[in-house]
PDB file of N, CA, C and O in Angstrom, chain B, residues numbered from 101:
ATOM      1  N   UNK B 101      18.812   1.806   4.492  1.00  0.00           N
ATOM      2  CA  UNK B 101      19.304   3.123   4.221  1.00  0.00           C
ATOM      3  C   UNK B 101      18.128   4.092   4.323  1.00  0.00           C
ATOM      4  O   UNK B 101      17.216   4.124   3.496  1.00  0.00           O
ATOM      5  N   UNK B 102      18.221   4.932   5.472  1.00  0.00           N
ATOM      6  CA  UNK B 102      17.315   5.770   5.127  1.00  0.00           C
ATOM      7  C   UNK B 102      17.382   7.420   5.141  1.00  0.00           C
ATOM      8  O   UNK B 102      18.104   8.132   5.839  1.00  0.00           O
ATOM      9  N   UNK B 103      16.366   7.821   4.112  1.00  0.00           N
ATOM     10  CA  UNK B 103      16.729   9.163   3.455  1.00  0.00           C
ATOM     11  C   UNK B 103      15.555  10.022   3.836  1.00  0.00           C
ATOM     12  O   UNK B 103      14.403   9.612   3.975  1.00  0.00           O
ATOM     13  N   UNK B 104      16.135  11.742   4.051  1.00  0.00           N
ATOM     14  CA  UNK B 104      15.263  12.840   4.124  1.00  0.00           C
ATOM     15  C   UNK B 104      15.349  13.851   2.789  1.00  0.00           C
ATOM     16  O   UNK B 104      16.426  14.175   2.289  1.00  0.00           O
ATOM     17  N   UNK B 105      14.303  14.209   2.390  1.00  0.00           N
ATOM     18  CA  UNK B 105      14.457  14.712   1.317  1.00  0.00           C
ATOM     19  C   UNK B 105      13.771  16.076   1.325  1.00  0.00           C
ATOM     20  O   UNK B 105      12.583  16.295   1.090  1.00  0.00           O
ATOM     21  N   UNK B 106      14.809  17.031   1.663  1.00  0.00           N
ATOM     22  CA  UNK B 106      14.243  18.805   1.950  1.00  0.00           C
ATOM     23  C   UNK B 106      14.543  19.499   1.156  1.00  0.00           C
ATOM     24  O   UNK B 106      15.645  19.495   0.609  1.00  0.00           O
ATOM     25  N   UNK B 107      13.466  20.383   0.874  1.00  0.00           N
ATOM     26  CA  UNK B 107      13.641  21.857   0.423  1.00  0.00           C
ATOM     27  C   UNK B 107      12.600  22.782   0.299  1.00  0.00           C
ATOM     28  O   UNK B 107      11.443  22.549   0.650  1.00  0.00           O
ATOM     29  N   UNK B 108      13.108  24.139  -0.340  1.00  0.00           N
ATOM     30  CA  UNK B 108      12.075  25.071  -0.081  1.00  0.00           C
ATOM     31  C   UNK B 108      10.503  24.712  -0.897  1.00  0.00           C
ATOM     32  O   UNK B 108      10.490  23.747  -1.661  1.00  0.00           O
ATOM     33  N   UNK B 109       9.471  25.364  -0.736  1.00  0.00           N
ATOM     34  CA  UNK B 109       8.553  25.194  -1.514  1.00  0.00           C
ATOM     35  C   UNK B 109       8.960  25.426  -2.647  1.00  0.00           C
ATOM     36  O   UNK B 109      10.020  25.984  -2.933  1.00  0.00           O
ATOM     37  N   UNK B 110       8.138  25.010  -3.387  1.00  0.00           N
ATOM     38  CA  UNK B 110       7.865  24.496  -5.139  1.00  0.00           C
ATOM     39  C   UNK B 110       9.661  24.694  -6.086  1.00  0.00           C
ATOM     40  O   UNK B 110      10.097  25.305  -7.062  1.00  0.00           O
ATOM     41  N   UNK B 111      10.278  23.566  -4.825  1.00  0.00           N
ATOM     42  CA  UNK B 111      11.199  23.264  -5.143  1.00  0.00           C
ATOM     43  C   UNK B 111      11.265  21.891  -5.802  1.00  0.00           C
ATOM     44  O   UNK B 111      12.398  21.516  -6.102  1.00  0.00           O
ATOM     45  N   UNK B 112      10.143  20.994  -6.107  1.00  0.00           N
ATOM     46  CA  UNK B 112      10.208  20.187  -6.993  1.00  0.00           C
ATOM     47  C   UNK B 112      10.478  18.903  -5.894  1.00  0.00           C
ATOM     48  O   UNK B 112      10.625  17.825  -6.469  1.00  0.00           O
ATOM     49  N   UNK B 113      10.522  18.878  -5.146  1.00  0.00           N
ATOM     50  CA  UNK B 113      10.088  17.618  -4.013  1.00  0.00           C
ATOM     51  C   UNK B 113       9.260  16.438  -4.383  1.00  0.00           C
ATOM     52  O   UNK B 113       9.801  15.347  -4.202  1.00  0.00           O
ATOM     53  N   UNK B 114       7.990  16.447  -4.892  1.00  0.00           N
ATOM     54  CA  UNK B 114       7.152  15.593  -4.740  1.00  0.00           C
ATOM     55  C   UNK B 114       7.426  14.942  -5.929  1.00  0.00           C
ATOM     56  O   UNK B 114       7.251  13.731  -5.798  1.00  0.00           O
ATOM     57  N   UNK B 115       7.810  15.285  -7.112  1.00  0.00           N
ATOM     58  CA  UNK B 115       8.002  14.641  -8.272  1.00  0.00           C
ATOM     59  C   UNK B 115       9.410  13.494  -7.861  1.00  0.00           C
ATOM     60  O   UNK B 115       9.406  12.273  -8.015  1.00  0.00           O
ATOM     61  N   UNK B 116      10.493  14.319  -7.332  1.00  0.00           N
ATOM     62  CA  UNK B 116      11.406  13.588  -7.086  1.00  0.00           C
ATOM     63  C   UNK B 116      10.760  12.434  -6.329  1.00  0.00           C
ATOM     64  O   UNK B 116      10.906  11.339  -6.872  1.00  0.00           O
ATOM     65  N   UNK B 117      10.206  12.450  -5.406  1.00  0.00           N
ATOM     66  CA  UNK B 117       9.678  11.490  -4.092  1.00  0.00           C
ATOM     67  C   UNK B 117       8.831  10.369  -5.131  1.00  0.00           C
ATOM     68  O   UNK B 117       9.010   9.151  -5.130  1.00  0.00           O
ATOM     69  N   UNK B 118       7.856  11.141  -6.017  1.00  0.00           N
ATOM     70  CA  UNK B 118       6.863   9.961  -6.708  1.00  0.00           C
ATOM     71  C   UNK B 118       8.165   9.128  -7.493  1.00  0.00           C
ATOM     72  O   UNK B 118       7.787   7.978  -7.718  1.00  0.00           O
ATOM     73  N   UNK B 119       9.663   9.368  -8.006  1.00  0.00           N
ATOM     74  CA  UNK B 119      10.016   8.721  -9.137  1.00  0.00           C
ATOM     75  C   UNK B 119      10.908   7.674  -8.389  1.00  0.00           C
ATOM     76  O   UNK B 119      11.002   6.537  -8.852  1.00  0.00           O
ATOM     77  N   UNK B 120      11.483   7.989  -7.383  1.00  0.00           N
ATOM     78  CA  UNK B 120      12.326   7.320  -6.135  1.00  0.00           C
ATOM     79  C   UNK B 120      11.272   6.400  -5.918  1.00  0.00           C
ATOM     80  O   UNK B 120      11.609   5.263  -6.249  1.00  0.00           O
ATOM     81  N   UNK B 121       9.854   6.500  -5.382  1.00  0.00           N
ATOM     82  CA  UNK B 121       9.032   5.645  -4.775  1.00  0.00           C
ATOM     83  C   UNK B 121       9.005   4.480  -5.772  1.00  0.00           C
ATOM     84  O   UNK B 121       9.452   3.360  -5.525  1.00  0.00           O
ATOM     85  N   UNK B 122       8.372   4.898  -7.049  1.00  0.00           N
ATOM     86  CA  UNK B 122       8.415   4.390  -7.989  1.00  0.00           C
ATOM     87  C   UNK B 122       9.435   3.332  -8.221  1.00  0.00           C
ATOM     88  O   UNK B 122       9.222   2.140  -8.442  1.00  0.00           O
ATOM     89  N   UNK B 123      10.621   3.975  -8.132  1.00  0.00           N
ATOM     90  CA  UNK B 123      12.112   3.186  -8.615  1.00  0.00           C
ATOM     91  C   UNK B 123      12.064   1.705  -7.660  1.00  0.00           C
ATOM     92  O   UNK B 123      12.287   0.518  -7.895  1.00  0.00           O
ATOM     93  N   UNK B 124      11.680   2.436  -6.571  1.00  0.00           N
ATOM     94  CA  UNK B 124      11.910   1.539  -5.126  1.00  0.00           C
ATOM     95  C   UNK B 124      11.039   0.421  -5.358  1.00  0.00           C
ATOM     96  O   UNK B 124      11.596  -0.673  -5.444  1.00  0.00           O
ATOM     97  N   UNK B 125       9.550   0.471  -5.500  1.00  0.00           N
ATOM     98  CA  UNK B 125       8.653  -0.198  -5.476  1.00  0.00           C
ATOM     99  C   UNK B 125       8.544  -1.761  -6.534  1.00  0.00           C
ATOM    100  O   UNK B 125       8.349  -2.941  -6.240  1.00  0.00           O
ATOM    101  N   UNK B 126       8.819  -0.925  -8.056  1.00  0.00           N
ATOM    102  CA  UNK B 126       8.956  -1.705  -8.979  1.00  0.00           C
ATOM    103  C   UNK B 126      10.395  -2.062  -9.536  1.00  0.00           C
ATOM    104  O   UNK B 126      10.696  -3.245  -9.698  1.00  0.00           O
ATOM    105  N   UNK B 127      11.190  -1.149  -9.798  1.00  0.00           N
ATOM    106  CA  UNK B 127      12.359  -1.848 -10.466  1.00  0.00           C
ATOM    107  C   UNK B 127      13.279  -2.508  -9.518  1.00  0.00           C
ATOM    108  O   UNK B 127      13.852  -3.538  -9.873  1.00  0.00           O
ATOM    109  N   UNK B 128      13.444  -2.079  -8.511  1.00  0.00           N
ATOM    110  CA  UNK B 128      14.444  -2.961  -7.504  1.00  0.00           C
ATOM    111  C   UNK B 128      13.412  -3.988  -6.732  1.00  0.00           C
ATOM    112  O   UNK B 128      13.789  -5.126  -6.453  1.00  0.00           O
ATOM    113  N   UNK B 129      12.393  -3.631  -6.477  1.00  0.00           N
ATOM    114  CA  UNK B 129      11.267  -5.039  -5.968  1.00  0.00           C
ATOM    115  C   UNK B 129      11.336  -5.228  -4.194  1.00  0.00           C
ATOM    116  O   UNK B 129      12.412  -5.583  -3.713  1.00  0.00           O
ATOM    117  N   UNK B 130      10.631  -5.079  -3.650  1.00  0.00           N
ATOM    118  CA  UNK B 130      10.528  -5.310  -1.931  1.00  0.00           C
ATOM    119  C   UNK B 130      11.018  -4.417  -1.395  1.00  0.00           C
ATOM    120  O   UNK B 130      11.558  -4.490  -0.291  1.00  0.00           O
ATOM    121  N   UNK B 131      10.936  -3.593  -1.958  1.00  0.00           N
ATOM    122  CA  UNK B 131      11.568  -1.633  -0.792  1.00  0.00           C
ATOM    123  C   UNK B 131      10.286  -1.003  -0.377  1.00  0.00           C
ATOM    124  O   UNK B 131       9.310  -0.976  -1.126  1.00  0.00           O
ATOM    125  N   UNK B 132      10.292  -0.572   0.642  1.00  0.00           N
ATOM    126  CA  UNK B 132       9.255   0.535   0.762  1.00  0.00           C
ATOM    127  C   UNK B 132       9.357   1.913   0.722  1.00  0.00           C
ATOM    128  O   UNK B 132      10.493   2.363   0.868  1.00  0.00           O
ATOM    129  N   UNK B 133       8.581   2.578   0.584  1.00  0.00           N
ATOM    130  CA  UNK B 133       8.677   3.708   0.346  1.00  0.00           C
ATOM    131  C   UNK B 133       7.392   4.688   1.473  1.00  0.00           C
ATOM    132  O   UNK B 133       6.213   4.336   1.515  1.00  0.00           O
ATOM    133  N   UNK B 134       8.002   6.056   2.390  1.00  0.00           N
ATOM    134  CA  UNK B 134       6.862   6.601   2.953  1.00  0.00           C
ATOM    135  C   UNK B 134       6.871   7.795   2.633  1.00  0.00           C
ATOM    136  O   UNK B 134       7.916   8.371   2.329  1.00  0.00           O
ATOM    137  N   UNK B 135       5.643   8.403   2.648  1.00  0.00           N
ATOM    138  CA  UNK B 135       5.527   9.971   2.307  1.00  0.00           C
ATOM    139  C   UNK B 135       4.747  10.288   3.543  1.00  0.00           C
ATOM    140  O   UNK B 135       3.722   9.670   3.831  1.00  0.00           O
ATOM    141  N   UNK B 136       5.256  11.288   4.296  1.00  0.00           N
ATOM    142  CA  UNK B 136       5.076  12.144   5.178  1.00  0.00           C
ATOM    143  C   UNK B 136       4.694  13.630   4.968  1.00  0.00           C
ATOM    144  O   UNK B 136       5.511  14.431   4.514  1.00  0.00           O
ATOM    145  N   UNK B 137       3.634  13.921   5.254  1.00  0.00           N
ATOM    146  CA  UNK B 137       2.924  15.196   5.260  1.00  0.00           C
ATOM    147  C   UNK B 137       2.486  15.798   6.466  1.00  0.00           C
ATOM    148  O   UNK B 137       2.061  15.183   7.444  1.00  0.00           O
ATOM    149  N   UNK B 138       2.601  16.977   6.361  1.00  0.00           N
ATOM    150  CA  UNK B 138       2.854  17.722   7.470  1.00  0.00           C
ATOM    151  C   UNK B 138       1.097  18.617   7.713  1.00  0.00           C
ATOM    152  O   UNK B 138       0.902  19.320   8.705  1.00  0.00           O
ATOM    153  N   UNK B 139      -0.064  18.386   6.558  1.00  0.00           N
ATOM    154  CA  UNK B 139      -1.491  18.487   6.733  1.00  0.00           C
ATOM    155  C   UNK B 139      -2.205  17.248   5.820  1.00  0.00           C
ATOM    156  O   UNK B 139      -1.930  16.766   4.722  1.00  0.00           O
ATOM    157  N   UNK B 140      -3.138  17.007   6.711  1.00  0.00           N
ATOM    158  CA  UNK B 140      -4.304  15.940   5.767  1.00  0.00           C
ATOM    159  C   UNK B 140      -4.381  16.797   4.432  1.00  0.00           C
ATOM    160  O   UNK B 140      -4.448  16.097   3.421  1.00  0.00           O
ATOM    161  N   UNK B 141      -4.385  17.894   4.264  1.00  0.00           N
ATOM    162  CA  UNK B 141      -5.279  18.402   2.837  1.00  0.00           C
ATOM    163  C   UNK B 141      -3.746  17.916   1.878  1.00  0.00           C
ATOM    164  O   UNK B 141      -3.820  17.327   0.800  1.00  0.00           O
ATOM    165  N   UNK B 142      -2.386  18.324   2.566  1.00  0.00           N
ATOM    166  CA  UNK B 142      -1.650  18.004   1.708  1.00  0.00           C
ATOM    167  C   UNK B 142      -1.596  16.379   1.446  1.00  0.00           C
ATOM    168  O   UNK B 142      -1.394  16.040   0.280  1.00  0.00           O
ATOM    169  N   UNK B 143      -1.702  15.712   2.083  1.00  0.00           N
ATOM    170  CA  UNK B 143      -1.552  13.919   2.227  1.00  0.00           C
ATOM    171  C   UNK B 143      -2.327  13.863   1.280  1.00  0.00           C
ATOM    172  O   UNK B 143      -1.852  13.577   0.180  1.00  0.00           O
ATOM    173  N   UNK B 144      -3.950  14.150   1.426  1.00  0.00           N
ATOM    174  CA  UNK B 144      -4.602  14.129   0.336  1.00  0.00           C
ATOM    175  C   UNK B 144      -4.198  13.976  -0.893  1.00  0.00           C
ATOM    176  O   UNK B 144      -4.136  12.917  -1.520  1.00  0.00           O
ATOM    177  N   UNK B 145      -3.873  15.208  -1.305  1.00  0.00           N
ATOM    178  CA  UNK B 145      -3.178  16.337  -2.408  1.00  0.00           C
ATOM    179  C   UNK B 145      -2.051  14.871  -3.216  1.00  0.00           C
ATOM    180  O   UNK B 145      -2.203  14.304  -4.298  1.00  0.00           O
ATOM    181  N   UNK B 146      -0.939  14.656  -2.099  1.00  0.00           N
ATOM    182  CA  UNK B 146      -0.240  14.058  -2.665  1.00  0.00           C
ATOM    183  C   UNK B 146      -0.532  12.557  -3.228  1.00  0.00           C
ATOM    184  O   UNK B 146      -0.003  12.057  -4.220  1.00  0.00           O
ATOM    185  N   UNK B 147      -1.643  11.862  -2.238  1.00  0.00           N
ATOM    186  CA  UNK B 147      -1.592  10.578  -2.766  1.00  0.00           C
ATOM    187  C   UNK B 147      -2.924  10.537  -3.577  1.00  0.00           C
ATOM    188  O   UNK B 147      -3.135   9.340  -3.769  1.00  0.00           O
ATOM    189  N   UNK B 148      -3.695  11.102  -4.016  1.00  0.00           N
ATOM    190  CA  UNK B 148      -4.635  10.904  -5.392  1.00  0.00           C
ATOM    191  C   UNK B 148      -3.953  11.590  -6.526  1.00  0.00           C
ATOM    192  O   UNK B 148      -4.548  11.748  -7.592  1.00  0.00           O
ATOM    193  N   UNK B 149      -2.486  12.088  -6.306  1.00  0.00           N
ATOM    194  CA  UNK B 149      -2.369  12.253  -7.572  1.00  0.00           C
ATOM    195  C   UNK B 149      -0.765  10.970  -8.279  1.00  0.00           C
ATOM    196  O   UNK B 149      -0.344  10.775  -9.419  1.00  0.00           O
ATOM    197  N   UNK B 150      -0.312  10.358  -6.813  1.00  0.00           N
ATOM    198  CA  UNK B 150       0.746   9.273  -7.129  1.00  0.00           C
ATOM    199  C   UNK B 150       0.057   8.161  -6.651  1.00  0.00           C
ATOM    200  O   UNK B 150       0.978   7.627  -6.032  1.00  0.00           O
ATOM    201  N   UNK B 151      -0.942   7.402  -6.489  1.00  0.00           N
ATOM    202  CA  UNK B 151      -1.589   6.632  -6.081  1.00  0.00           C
ATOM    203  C   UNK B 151      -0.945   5.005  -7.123  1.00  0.00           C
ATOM    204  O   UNK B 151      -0.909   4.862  -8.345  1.00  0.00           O
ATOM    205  N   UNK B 152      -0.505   3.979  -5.961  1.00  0.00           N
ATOM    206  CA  UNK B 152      -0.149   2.611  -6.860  1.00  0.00           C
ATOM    207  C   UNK B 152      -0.936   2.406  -7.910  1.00  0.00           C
ATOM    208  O   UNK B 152      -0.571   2.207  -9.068  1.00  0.00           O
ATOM    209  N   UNK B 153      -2.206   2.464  -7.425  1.00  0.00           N
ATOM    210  CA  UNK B 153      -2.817   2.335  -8.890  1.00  0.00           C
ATOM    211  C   UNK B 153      -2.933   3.290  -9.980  1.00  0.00           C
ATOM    212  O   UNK B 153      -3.971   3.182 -10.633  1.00  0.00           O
ATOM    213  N   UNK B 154      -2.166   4.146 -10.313  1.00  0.00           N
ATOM    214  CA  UNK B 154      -2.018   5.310 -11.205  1.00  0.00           C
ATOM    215  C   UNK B 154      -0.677   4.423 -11.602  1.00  0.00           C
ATOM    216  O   UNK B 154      -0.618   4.469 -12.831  1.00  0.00           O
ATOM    217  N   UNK B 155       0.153   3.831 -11.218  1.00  0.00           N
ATOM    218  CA  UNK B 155       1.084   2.778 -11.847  1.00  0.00           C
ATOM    219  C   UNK B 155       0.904   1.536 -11.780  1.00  0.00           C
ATOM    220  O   UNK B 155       1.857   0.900 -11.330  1.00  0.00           O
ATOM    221  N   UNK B 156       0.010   0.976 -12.072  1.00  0.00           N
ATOM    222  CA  UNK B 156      -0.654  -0.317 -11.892  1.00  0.00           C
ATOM    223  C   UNK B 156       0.051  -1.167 -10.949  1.00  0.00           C
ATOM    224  O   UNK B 156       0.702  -2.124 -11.369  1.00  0.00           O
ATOM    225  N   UNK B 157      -0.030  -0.871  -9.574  1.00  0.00           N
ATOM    226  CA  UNK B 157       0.694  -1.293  -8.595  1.00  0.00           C
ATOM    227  C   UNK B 157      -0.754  -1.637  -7.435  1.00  0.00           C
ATOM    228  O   UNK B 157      -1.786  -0.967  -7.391  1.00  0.00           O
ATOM    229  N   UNK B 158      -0.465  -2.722  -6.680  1.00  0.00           N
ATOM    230  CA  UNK B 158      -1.455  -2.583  -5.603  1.00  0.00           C
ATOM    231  C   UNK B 158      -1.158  -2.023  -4.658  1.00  0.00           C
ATOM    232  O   UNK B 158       0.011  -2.293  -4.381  1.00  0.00           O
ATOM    233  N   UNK B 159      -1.517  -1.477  -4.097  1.00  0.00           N
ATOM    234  CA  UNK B 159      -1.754  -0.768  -2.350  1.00  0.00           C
ATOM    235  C   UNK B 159      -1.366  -2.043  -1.532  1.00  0.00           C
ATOM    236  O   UNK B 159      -1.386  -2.017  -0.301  1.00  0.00           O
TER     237      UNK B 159
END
């Protein structure tokens, strides 16, 4: 199943995306999850602040 998840800026996107990833990763077990960014500074931005290991998860 796969999903796009849009909206305007600081419409609250990335939180949704970290809790879905989250959901995916650990409670249902063997899903993946991708985050797509549209600049390095944002990719950045987004993954030192949801990083697996910020949920004791490995990379």
């Amino acid at each position: 199943m796969n999903r796009l998840l849009q909206g305007d800026v600081g419409a609250g996107k990335a939180p949704v995306l970290a809790a879905t990833a989250f959901a995916l990763l650990v409670i249902e077990g063997g899903f993946q999850a991708v985050l797509m960014a549209p600049t390095d500074i944002l990719a950045r931005r987004n993954t030192s602040k949801r990083s697996p290991k910020h949920y004791g998860l490995s990379a």
